[in-house]
N, C-alpha and C positions, 0 to 999 in steps of 0.2 A: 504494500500500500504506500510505503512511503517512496518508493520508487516510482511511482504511478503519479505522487504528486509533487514528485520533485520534477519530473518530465512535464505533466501540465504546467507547471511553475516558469519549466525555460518554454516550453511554445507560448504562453501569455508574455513572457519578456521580449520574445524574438517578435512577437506581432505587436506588439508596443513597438520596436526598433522596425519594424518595416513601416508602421503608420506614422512613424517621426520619418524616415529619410521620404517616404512618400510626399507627407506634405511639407518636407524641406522641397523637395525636386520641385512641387508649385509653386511655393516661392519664387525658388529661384526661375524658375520660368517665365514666370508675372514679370517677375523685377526685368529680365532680358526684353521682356515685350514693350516696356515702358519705356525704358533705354532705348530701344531699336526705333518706337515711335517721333521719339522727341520732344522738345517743349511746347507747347504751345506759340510763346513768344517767335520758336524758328519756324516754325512750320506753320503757324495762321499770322503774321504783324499785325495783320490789320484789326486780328483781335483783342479786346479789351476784357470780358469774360463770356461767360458760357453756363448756362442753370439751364440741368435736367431739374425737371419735377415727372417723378416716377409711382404707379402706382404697378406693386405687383400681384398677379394675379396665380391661383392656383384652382385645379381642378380638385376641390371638395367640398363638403356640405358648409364650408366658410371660407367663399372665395376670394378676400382680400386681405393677403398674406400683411402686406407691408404698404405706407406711402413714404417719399424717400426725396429728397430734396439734395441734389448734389452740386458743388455750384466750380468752374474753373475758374480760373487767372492764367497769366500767361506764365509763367512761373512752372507750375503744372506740368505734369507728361502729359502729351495731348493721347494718351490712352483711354477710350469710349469700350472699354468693354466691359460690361457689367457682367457679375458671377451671379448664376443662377440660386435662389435662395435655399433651394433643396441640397441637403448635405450629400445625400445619395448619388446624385446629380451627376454623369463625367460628361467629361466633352460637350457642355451646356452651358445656355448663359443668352446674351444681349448683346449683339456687336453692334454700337450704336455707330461707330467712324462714316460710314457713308452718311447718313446722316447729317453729323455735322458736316461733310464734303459736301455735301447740294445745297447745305445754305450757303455757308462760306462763297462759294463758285457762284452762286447765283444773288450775292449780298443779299438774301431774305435776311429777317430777323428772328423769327420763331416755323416752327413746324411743330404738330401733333400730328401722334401715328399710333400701332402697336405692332409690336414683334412677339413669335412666338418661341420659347426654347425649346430647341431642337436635340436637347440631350436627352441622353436616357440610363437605365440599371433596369436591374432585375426587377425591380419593382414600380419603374417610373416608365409610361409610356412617353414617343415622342408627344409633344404638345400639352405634355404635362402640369405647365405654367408658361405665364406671356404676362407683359410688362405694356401698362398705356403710358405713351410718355409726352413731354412737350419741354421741346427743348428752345430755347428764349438764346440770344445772343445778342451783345453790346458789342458797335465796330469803333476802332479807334475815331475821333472825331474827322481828323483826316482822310478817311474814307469817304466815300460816296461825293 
């Protein structure tokens, strides 16, 4: 018996150490995408800031998970991906970037839309959750 639970003992530490280097490798993945993206300031000038206002949605008997207010500066990685609220969740989430690229390109100010997540698990089908969102931008005074 005590064999038995010295062995359960190391496979809970080893999955302990697989679910730390797991969500280290997301980190560091996040952090590289944000880096790779760039600042706001090099990559929009003309921008002054950027507010999502996010409401997210889930498929169940209470389907308003979260509302979410994010707001950028030029300071900022110009990184528009938002993580899907479900922990479960992989390869899922929000890629708002085109988005802010058609207003930017097109100097609008604001845009509403919804997107839906596309990730999934064993226990989460596609379209599991989707995010209403309305995103507002301020352009340098210089613009337009």
């Amino acid at each position: 018996m005590a064999f038995l639970f010295g062995w359960n003992t190391a496979i809970l530490k080893y999955g302990e150490i697989m679910h730390k280097q797991s969500y280290m490798e997301k980190l560091e993945l996040k952090r590289n995408n944000m880096v790779a993206a760039g600042l706001i300031s090099e990559r929009y000038p003309e921008v002054l800031s950027i507010v999502f206002r996010m409401t997210y949605y889930q498929k169940t008997s209470d389907p308003v998970l979260m509302k979410r207010t994010v707001n950028f500066v030029p300071t900022d990685y110009a990184c528009f991906r938002m993580d899907c609220m479900r922990e479960e969740c992989t390869h899922g989430g929000f890629e708002l970037t085109p988005v802010v690229d058609g207003l930017i390109k097109n100097l609008k100010r604001s845009v509403k839309g919804k997107i839906v997540c596309n990730g999934k698990s064993e226990t989460l089908r596609i379209g599991h959750a989707s995010i209403a969102y309305e995103v507002t931008i301020q352009y340098n005074k210089q613009t337009k």
